[in-house]
C-alpha positions as CSV (number, residue, x, y, z in Angstrom):
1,X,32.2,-22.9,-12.0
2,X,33.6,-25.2,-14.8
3,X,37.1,-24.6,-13.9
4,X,36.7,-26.0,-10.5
5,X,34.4,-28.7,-11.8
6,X,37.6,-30.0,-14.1
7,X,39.9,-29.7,-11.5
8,X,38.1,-32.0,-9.2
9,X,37.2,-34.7,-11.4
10,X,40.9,-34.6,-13.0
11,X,42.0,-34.9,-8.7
12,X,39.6,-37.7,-8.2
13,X,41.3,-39.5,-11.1
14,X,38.2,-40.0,-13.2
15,X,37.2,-39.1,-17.1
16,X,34.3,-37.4,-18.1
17,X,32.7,-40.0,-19.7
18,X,33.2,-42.2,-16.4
19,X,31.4,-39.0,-14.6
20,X,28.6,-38.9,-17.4
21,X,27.8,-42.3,-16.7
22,X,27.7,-42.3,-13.5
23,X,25.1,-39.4,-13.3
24,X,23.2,-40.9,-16.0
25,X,23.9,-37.9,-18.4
26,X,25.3,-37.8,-22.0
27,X,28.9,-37.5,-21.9
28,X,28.4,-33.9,-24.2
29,X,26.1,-32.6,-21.6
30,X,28.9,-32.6,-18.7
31,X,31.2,-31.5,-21.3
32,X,29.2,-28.7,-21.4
33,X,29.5,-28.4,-18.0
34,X,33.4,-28.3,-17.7
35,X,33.1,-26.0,-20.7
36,X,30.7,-23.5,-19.3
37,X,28.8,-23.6,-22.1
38,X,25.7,-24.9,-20.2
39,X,25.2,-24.6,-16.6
40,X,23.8,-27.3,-14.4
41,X,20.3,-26.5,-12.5
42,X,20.4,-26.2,-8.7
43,X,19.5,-30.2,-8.8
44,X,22.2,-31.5,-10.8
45,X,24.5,-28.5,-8.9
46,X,22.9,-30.7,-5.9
47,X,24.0,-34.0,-7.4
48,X,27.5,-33.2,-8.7
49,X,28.4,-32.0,-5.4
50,X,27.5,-35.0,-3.4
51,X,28.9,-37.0,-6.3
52,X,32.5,-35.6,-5.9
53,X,32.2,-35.0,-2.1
54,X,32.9,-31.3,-1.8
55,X,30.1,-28.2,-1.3
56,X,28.2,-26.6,-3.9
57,X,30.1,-23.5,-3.2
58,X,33.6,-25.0,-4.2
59,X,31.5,-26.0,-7.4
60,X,30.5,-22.7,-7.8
61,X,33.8,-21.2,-7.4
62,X,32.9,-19.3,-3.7
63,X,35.3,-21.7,-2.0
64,X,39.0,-22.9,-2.5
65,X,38.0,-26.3,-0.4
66,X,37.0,-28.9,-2.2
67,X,37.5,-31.3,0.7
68,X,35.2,-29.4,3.1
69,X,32.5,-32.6,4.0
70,X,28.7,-31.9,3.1
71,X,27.1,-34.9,4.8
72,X,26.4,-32.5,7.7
73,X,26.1,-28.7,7.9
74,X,25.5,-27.2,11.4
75,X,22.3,-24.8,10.9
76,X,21.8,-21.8,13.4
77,X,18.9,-23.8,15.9
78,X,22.4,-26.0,16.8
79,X,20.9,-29.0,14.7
80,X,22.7,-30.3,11.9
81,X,21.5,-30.6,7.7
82,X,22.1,-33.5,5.3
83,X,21.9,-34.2,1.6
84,X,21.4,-37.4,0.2
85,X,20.8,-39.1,-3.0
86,X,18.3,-41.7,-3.5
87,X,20.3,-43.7,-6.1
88,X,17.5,-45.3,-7.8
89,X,15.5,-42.5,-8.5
90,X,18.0,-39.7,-8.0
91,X,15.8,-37.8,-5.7
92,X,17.3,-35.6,-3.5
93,X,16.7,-35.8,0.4
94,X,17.3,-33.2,2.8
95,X,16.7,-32.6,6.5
96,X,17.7,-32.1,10.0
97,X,19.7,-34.4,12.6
């Protein structure tokens, strides 16, 4: 995960602490990230991925993509999912088209 994590932040042009402060987080705790010696919980895996734009999978290393758009993900009914941030209280929203 924390090789793909590097590589998108370094593409997006961006340091870590810029990233830390974005997200609210101490700059050693995404260091940690990048390092791999602390994984992110499936919220923060959540966050980081609509921070950067790309899916949780490229995050995760399961995709090469990370330009493949999560704002909407076509589910099986036909309808489409969405993820959103609520920035002032970084909740996460999900739900159907």
């Amino acid at each position: 995960m924390y090789n793909n994590l590097r590589a998108i932040r370094i593409e997006r042009g961006l340091t870590q602490k810029q990233v830390a402060t974005d997200l609210g987080i101490s700059i050693q705790r995404y260091n940690n990230y990048e390092t791999g010696k602390r994984e992110p919980d499936n919220k923060m895996l959540c966050i980081l991925a609509v921070y950067f734009k790309c899916t949780t999978d490229y995050l995760l290393g399961l995709s090469n993509d990370p330009n493949q758009r999560i704002e909407n993900a076509p589910m099986r009914d036909g309808t489409e999912a969405y993820v959103q941030i609520d920035e002032d209280s970084d909740e996460l929203t999900s739900g159907q088209v």
